[in-house]
KOLDRENTOR-324287 format. One record per residue (C-alpha): residue in one letter; chain; z, y, x. Coordinates in Angstrom, 3 decimals. Each point is the difference from the previous one (the first is absolute). Layout:
# KOLDRENTOR-324287
REC_aa_ch_pz_py_px
REC_A_A_Z_Y_X .
...
This chain:
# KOLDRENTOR-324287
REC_aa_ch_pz_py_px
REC_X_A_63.613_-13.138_13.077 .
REC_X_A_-3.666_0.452_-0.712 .
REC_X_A_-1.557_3.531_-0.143 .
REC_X_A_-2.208_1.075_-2.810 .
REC_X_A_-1.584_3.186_-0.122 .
REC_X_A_-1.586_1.015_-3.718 .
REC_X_A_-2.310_2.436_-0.081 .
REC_X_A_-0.248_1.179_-3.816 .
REC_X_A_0.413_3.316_-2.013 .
REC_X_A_0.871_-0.989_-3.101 .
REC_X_A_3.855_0.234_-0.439 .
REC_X_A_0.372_-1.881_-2.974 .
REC_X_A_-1.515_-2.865_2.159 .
REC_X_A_1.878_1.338_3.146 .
REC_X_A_3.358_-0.472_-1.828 .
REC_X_A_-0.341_-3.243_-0.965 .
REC_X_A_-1.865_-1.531_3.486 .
REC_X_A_2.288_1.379_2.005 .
REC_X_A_3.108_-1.398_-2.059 .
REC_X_A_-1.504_-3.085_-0.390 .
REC_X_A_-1.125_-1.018_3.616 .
REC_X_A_3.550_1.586_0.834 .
REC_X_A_1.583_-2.030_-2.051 .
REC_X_A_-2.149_-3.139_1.818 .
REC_X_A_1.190_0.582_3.433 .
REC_X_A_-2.274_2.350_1.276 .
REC_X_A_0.195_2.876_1.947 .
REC_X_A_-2.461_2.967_-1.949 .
REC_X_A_-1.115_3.060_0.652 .
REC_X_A_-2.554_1.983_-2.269 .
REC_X_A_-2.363_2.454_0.314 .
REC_X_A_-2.620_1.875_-1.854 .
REC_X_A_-1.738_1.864_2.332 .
REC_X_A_-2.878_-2.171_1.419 .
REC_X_A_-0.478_2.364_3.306 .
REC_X_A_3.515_-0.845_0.999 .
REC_X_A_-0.519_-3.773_-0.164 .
REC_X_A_-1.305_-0.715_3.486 .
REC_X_A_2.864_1.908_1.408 .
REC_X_A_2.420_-1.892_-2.151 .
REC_X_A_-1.444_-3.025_1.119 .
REC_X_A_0.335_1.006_3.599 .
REC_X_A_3.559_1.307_0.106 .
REC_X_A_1.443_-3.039_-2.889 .
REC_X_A_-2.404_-3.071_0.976 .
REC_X_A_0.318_-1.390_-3.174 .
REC_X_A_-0.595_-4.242_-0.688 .
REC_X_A_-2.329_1.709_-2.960 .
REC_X_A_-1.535_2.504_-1.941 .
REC_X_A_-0.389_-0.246_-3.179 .
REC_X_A_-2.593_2.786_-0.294 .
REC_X_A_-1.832_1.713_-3.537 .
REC_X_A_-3.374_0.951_-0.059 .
REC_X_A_0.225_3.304_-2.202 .
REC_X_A_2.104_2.503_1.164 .
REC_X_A_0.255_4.035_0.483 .
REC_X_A_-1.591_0.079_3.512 .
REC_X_A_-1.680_-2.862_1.906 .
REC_X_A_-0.766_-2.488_-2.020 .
REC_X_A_0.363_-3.692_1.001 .
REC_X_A_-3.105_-1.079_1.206 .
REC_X_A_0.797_3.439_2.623 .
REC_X_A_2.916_-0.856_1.225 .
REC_X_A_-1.079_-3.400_0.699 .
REC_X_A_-2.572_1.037_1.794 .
REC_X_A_2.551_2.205_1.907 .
REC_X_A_2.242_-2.954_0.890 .
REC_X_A_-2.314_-2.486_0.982 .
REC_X_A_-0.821_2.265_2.510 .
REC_X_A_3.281_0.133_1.837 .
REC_X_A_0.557_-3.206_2.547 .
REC_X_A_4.070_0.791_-0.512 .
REC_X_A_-0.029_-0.907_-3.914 .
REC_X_A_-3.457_-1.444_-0.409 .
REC_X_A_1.379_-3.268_-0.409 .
REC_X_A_2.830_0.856_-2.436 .
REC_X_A_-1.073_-1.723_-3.844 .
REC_X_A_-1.050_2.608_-2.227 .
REC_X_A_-0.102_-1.484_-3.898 .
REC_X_A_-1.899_2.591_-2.100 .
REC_X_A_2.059_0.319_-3.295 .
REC_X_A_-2.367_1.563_-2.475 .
REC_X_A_-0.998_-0.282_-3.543 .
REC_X_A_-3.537_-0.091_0.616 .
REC_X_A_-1.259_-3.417_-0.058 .
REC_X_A_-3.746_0.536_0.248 .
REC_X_A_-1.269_-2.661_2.721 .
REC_X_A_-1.854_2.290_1.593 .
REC_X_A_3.368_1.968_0.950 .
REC_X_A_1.584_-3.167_0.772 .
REC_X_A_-2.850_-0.482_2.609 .
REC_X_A_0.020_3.111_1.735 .
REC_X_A_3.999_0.081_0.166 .
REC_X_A_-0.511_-3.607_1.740 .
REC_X_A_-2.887_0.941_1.896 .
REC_X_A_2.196_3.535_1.425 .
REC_X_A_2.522_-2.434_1.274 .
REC_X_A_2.392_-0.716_-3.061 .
REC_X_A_1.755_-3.366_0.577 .
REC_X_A_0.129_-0.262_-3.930 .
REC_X_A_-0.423_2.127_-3.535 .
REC_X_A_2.683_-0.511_-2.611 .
REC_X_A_-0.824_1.930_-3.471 .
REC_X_A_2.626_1.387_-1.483 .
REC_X_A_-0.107_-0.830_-3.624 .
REC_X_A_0.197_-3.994_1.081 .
REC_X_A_3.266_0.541_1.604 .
REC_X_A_3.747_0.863_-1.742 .
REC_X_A_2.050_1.121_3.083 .
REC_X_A_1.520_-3.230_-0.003 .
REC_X_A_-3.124_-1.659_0.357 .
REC_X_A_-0.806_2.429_2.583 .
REC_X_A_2.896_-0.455_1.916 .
REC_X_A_-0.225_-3.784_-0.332 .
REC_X_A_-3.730_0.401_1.502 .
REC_X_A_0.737_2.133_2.983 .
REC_X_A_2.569_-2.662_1.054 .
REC_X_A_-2.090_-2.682_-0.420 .
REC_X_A_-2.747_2.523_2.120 .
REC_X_A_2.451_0.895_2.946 .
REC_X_A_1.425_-4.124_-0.281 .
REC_X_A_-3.568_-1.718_0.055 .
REC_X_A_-2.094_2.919_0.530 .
REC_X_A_-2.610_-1.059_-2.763 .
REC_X_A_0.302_1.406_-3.665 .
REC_X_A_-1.241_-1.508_-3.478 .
REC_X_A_-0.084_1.182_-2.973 .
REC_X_A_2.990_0.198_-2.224 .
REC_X_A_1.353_-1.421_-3.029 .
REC_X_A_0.588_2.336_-2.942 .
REC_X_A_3.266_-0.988_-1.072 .
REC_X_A_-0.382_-1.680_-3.547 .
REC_X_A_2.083_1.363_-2.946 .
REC_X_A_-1.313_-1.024_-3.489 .
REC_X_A_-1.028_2.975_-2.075 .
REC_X_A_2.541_-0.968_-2.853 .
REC_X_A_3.274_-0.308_2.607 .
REC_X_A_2.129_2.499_0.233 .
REC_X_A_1.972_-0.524_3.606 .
REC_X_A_2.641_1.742_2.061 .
REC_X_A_-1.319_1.449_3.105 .
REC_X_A_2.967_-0.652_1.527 .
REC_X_A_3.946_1.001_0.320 .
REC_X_A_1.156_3.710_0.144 .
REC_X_A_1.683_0.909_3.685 .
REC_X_A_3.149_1.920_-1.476 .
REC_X_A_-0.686_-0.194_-4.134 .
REC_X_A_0.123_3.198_-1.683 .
REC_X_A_0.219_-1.746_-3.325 .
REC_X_A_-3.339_1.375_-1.026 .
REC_X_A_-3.018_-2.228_-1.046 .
REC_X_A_-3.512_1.088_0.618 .
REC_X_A_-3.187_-1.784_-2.105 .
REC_X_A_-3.064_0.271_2.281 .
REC_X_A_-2.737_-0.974_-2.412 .
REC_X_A_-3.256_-0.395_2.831 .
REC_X_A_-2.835_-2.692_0.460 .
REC_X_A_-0.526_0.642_4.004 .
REC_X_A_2.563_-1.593_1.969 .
REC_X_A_-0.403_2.650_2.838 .
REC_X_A_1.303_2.323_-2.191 .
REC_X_A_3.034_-1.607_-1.419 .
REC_X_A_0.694_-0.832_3.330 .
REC_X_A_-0.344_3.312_1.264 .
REC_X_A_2.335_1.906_-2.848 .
REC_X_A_2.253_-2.955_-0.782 .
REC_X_A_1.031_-0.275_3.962 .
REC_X_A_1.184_3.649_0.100 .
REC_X_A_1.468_-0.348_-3.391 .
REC_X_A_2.096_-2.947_1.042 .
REC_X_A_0.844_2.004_3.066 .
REC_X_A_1.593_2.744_-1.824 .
REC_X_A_2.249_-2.461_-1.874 .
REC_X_A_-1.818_-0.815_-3.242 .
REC_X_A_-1.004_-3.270_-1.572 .
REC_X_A_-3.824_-0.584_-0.548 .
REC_X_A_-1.702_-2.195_-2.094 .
REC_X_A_-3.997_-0.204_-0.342 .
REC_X_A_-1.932_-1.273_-2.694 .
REC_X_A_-3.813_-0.239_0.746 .
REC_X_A_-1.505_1.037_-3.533 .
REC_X_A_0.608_2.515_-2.486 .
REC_X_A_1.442_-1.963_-2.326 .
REC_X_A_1.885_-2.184_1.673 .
REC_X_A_1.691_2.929_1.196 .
REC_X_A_0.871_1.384_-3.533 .
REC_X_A_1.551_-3.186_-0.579 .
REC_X_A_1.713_0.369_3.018 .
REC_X_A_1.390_3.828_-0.982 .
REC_X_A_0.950_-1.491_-3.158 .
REC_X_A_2.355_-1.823_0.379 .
REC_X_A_1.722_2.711_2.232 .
REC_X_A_2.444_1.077_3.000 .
REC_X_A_-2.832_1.924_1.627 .
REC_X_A_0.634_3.759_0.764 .
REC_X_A_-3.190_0.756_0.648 .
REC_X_A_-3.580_-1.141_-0.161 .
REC_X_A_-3.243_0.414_2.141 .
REC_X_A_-2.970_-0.810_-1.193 .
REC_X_A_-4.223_-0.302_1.406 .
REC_X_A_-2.451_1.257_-2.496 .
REC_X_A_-2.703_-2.792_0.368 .
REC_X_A_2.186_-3.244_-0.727 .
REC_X_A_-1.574_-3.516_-0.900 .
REC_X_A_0.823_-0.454_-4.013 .
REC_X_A_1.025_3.696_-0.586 .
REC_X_A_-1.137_3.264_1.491 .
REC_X_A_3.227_2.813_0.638 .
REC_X_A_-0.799_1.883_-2.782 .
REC_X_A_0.366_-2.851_-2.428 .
REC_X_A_3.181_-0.731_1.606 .
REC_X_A_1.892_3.507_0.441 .
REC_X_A_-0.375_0.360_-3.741 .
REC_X_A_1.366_-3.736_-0.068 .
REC_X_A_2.856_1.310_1.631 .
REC_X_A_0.780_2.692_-1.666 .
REC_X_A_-0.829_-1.553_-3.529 .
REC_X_A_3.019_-2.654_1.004 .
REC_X_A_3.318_1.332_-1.205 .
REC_X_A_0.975_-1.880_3.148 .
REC_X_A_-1.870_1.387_2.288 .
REC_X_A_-0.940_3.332_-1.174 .
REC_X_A_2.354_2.351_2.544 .
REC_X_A_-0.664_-2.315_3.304 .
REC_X_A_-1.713_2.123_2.162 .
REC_X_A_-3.839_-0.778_0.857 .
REC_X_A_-2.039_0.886_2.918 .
REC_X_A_-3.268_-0.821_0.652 .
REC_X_A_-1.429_-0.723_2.891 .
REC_X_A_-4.055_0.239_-0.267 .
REC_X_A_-3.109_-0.477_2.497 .
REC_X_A_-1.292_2.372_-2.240 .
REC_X_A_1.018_4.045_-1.199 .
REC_X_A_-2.334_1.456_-2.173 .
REC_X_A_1.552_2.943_-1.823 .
REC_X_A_-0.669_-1.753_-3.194 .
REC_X_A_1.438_-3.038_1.240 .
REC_X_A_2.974_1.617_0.903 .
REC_X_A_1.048_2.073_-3.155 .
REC_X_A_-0.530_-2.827_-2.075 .
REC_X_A_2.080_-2.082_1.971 .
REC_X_A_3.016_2.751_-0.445 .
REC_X_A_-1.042_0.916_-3.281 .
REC_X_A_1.006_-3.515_-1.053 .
REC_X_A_3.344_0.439_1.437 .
REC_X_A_-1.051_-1.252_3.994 .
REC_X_A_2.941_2.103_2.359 .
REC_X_A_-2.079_0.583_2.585 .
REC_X_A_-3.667_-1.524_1.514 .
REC_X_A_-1.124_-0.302_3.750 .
REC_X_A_-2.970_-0.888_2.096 .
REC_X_A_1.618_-3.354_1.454 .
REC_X_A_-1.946_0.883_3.407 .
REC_X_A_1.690_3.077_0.037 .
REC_X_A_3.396_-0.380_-0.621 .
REC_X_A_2.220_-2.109_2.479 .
REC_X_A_2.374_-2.311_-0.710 .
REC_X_A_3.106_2.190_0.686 .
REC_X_A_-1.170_2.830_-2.061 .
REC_X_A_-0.280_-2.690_-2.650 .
REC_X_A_3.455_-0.851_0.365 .
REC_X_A_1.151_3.667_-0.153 .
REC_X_A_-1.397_0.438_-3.034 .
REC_X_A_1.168_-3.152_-1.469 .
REC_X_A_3.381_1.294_0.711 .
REC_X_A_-0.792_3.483_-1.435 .
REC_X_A_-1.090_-1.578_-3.251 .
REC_X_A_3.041_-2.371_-0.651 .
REC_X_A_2.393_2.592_0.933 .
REC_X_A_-1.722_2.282_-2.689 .
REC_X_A_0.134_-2.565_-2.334 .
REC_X_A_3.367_-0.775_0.508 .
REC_X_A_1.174_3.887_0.094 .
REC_X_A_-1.944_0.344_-3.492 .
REC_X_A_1.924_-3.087_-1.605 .
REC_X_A_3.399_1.080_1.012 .
């Protein structure tokens, strides 16, 4: 079983990664802490590292400067996994001994699992295909484990982040269907069986605002519980959104998957404890 070590302090991501590649066949270990990575590579020996650039301590470019210098683990393949995508940060993780840079955003952790297969199979890596799902569809992203007999609507436009929520989701025994505009995904809440809805603010053919007072306009829809799930928080933002009858609104970088499904479960049982 390979060995992959992540180095990465962002625990929504951390969830998520280390599930995934799990999940792959892979033998993980994570850590945040950049000044401990040399002597995790030298007690583990990992087949790679999977390492970010910005974190609390050492950033990347450090630590592979650190590594590089040690004959033991010199030679191990360290992938920088970053969000920046500047060239000129491409060329100096390269050029500090990097044996590839992945950016984030152009990977779902399928994808990304997928890729470091294909890395530690071939040892060469190319760029991935975003998988294609037509901005009018509506699809399942795939069978509960153990069904609860609860439906959740993710209405999202980035597949990273319906994979993200919708794999934990499915995980903790509910259904999940996505639908890729705003909406598409009223249509979808129409025509009902969901329990409870999440919902991006900036949406091809309807923003979140338009569509929580969609929602609650709908005499089908108007008690299904909405939470929103934003890159952005201004204050304004935010008591608009509940104003108009949102349930709750998060920073989607800030929130991890399982605290997502926590309150999912929170919100349904509320709803259901209200009704009865």
């Amino acid at each position: 079983m390979s060995k992959i070590l992540v180095v990465e302090d962002d625990p929504m991501l951390v969830e998520i990664y280390e599930k995934k590649l799990t999940d792959a066949g892979f033998e993980v270990k994570v850590t945040a802490n950049g000044a401990s990575v040399k002597d995790e590579m030298l007690e583990w020996r990992p087949n790679l590292v999977l390492l970010d650039v910005v974190l609390p301590d050492l950033d990347g470019f450090e630590i592979l400067e650190v590594i590089k210098k040690e004959d033991e683990i010199k030679d191990i393949p360290v992938y920088v996994f970053s969000n920046l995508s500047a060239r000129e940060d491409i060329d100096r993780a390269t050029g500090l001994g990097a044996a590839g840079f992945l950016i984030k955003s152009s990977f779902t952790p399928s994808q990304l699992a997928e890729e470091i297969k294909k890395i530690l199979g071939h040892g060469v890596s190319s760029p991935p295909q975003p998988a294609a799902v037509p901005e009018t569809q509506a699809t399942e992203t795939g069978s509960a484990r153990e069904s609860n007999g609860k439906r959740v609507l993710i209405i999202e436009d980035e597949d990273i982040f319906i994979e993200m929520f919708g794999e934990k989701l499915k995980q903790e025994g509910y259904e999940v269907v996505a639908a890729k505009n705003g909406k598409w995904g009223l249509k979808e809440a129409e025509a009902g069986g969901f329990d409870c809805v999440i919902l991006d603010m900036m949406m091809p053919a309807m923003n979140g605002f338009e569509a929580i007072q969609e929602l609650r306009a709908n005499e089908k829809t108007k008690n299904i519980p909405i939470i929103i799930l934003s890159n952005s928080a201004l204050d304004s933002e935010v008591k608009k959104a509940l104003e108009l009858g949102a349930n709750a609104y998060h920073i989607k970088t800030q929130i991890t998957p399982g605290e997502v499904a926590e309150e999912v479960k929170a919100l349904i049982k509320n709803k259901s404890g209200a009704e009865s």
